[in-house]
C-alpha positions, -999 to 999 in steps of 0.1 A, spaced: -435 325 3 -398 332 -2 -372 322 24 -367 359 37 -403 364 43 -407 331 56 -377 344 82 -395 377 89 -425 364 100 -404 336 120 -390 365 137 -420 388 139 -435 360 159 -408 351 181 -405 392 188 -442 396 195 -447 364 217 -415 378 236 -427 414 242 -460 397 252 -482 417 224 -510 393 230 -532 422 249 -523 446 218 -533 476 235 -561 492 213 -578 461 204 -615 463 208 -613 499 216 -621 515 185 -654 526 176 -671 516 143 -696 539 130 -724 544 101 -735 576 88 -769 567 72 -783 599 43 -816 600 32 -821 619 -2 -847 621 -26 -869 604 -1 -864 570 -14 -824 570 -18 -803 560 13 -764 559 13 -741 545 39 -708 556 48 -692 530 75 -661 540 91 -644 508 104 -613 496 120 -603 470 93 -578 448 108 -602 436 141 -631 433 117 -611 412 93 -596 390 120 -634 381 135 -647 372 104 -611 356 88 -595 342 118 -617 341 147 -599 310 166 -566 325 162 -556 353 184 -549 389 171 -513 387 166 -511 356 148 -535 369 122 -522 404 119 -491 384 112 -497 361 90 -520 384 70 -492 410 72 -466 384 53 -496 368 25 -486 370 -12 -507 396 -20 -530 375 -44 -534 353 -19 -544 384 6 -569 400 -18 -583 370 -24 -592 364 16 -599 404 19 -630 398 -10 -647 369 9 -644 391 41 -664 418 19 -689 394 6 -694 386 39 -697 417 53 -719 428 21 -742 399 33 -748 409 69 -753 444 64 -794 449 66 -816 477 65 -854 471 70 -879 499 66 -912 502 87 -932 485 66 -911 457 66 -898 461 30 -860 444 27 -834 472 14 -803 455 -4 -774 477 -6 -754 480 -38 -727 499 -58 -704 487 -27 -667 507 -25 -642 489 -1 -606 502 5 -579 484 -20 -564 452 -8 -526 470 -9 -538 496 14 -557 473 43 -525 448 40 -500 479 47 -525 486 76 -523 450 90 -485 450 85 -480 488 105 -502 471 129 -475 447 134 -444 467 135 -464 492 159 -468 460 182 -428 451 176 -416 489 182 -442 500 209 -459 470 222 -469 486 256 -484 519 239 -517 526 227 -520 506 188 -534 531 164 -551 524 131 -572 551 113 -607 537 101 -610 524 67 -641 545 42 -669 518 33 -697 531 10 -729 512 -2 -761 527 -14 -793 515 -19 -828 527 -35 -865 522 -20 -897 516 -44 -914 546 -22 -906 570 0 -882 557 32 -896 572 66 -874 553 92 -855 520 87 -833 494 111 -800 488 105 -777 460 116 -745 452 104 -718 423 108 -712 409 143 -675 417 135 -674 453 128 -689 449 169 -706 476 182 -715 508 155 -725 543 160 -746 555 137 -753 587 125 -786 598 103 -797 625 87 -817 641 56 -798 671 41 -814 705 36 -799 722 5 -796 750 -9 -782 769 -36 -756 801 -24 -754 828 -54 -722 845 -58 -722 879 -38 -751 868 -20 -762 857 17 -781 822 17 -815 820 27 -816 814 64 -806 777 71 -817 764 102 -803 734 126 
């Protein structure tokens, strides 16, 4: 770490333990959630929508408290951060089940996770929010995660559960209807 950063986060610490951002407003107030979609009968995809940094600091940094981590995340080389962010989503990967009626295991694969430059931007506007604003309301859009995952036969219901550090998850399910639209033409009814 190079002198000025090492200064930064000095002062980013001293600032944040001085506007008492230890109760960072928003923390544990997000909701996760999971849309699960059933196609082809036997095809199920995933689309989690989660708040990154508080996930990342339960799995990376649990002793620590929220500020420390968001801060010395915030100021990691960013080798050194990817590196941390790809056993968080190995982790994560791990502890994300689905179980189908009959009991069969589903392992989720093709796994897309937001870029490492992108969550450590997030984690550092977390921590100017908290120097800036540290009373207000902390805001942090959800990050896209997207995993899929294929049966041997047709998938009737299933039982998710997912990493004790994305905390609690709404999820969403479905099975799409489609159908085709021609051009100049009204769709066959489509019904709800």
């Amino acid at each position: 770490m190079t002198p000025f950063k090492h200064l930064f986060a000095g002062l980013l610490c001293v600032l944040l333990t001085m506007t008492g951002v230890g109760s960072a407003g928003a923390h544990g107030l997000a909701e996760n959630r999971a849309t699960l979609v059933l196609r082809d009968q036997n095809h199920l995809s995933v689309a989690l929508f989660i708040t990154f940094s508080e996930a990342l600091h339960r799995v990376l940094a649990p002793d620590r408290s929220f500020q420390e981590f968001v801060l010395a995340h915030a100021a990691m080389p960013p080798e050194v951060f990817k590196s941390a962010l790809l056993e968080a989503e190995r982790r994560f990967q791990a502890e994300t089940l689905a179980e189908t009626a009959d009991g069969d295991q589903l392992l989720f694969e093709r796994w897309t996770w937001p870029d490492a430059a992108t969550v450590q931007q997030a984690l550092r506007e977390r921590a100017m929010q908290a120097l800036v604003a540290p009373t207000d309301h902390a805001h942090e859009a959800a990050f896209e995660v997207r995993a899929d995952c294929q049966a041997a036969k047709a998938i009737h219901s299933v039982r998710v559960s997912f990493p004790s550090a994305f905390a609690r998850v709404l999820v969403v399910s479905y099975q799409p209807k489609q159908v085709w639209v021609e051009p100049q033409r009204a769709s066959p009814e489509i019904t709800f």
